[in-house]
N, C-alpha and C positions, 0 to 999 in steps of 0.2 A: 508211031506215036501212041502215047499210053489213050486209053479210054477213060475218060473223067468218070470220077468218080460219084454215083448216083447217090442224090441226098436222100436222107431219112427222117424221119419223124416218130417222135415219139408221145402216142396218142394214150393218154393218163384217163381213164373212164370209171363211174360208180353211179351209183343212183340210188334214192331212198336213204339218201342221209337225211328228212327228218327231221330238220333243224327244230327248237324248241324258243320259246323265250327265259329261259334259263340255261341257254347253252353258250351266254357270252363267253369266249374266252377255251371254249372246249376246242376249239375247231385251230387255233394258230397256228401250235404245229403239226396239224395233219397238210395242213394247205400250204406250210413252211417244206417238209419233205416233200409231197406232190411235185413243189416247183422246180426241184434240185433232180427230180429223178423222169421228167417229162417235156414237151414244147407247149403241150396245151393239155387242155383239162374237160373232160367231157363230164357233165352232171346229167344224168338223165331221169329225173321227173323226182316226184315230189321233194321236189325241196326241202320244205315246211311239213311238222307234223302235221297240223288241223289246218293250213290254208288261213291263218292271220295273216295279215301283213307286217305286225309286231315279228313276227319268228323270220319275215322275208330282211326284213329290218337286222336283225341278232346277223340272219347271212351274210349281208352285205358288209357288214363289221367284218366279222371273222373273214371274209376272202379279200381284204386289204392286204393282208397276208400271202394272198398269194399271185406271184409276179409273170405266171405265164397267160394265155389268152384264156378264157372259160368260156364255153361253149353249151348250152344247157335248155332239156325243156322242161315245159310242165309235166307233173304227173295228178293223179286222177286225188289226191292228198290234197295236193294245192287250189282244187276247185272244190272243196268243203265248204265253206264260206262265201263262197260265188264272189272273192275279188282276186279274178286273174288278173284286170288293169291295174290293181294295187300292189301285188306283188309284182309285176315288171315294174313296174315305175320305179319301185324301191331297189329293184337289184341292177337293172342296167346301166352300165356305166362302159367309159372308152374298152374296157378291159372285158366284159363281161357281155354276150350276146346271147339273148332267150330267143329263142327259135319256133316258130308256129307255124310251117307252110312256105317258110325261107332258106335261103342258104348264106353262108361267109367262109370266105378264102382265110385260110393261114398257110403261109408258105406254098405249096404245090397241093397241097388239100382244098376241097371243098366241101362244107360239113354243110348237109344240108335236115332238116330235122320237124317232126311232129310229134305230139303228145303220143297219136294213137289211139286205138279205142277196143271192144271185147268184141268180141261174133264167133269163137270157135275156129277151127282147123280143120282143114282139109276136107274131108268129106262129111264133117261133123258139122259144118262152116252152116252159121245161121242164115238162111235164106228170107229174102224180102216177100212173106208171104202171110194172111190173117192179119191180126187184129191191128192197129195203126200205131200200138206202142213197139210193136216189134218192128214192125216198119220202121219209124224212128231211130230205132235202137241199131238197124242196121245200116239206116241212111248214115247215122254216125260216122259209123265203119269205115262205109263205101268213104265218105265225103272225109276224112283223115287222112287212108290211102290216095284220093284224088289229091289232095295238097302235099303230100309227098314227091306224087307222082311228078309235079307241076316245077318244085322247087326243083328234081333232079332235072328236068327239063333245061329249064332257066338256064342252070346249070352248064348243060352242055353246047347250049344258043349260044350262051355270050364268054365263055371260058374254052381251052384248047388245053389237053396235055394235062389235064388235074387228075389225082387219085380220087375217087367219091367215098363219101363216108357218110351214113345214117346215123341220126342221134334218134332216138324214140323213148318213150316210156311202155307202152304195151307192146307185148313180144309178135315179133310176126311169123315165127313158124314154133310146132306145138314140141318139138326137141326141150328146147329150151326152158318149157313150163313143168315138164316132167319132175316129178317131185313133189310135186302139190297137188291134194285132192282132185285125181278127174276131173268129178264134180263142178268146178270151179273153173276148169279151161278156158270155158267162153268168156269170162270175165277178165279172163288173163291176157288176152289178146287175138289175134282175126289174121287169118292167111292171106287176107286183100292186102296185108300192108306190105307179106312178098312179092308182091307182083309189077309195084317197081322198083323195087333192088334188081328183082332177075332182070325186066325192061331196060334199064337205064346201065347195067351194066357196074355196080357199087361194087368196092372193093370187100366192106366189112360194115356190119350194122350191131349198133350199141343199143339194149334195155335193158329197164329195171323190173316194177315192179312186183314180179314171181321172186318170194324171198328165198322159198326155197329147193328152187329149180334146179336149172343142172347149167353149168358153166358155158358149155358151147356146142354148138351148133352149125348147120347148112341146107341154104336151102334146095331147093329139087337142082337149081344151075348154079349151086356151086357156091354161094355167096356165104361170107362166116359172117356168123351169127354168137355175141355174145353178150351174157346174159349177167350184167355186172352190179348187180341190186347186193348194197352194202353187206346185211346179215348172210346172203350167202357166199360172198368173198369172204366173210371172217369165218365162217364154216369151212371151208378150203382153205383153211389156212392163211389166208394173205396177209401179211401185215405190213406195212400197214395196207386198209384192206381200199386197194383200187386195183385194176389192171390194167399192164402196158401192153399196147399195142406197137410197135413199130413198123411205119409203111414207108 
């Protein structure tokens, strides 16, 4: 008897698209092809240039357009303005699920997702120690990675047999960020957020914000890592610029 045939998926991902309020109408047929050439659609973090909710508004327009699931967090853009409740309100819909510390099933995936936060790599990694704004800075971190950690949890409590998938906006190993100023690493993203991709066992983990980094990644057990922030897909080439994954 033949062995049935193992279903696939095809994981459409970008991030730091940006949107504007003058970009009605820019976005149709990007999210028209996206749909033709994917199952679902991973957006990972800033959505919006400056963190309106007018520009989260202009989004939600333009991804009427597009017919597959979207799956998307915030990035550090969209909280310029300090209205993240406004910007979800505006873009959630049956189609469309913004992710902070949760997860959602499509097909045999589970995409589970956090914005993310800055503290450095590996041994560079900022530690909780002095003055109380670093503290802070790195409770962040910790407290991102902890709601990561929790969603893949969930995850595999009440679900059996799923592929795991990470959406994020800050990158969780320092591969990735290479290409951009040193300097700037620790603002880039924090190696606590590998820690449970390794734990949990994930297949592959999506960011953005390093524009321009370097495509892909792995971390110390193995987990791909990539790093799909709009302007550096259209620096490699992609056009149009998203990347498929298939799992």
């Amino acid at each position: 008897m033949a062995k049935a045939k193992e279903h696939k998926t095809k994981i459409a991902a970008v991030g730091d698209i940006h949107v504007r309020e003058t970009d009605r109408g820019k976005w149709k047929e990007y999210f028209k092809l996206v749909s033709e050439k994917a199952d679902v659609l991973l957006l990972c973090g800033d959505l919006t240039d400056t963190g309106r909710v007018s520009e989260a508004e202009v989004l939600a327009e333009e991804l009427k357009n597009c017919t597959i699931p979207v799956i998307a967090v915030l990035g550090n853009h969209d909280y310029e303005r300090e209205h993240p409740k406004g910007i979800r309100k505006a873009l959630v819909s049956e189609n469309f699920h913004l992710l902070d510390g949760d997860y959602v099933i499509i097909g045999d995936v589970g995409f589970a997702g956090v914005k993310g936060f800055g503290g450095g790599f590996d041994k560079a990694m900022l530690g909780m120690f002095g003055e109380q704004m670093v503290k802070s800075f790195v409770q962040e971190a910790v407290d991102e990675s902890l709601k990561l950690d929790n969603a893949l949890a969930r995850l595999d409590s009440e679900h059996t047999n799923l592929k795991k998938i990470a959406v994020l906006h800050y990158a969780p190993i320092k591969t990735t960020v290479v290409g951009e100023p040193e300097q700037v690493f620790p603002f880039l993203g924090c190696s606590r957020l590998a820690e449970p991709l390794n734990r949990r066992g994930v297949l592959a983990a999506f960011h953005g914000h390093a524009h321009v980094g370097t495509l892909e990644g792995e971390t110390a057990k193995g987990v791909k890592v990539f790093n799909v922030s709009k302007p550096l897909l259209q620096q490699e080439g992609y056009d149009p610029q998203v990347y498929i994954l298939e799992v």
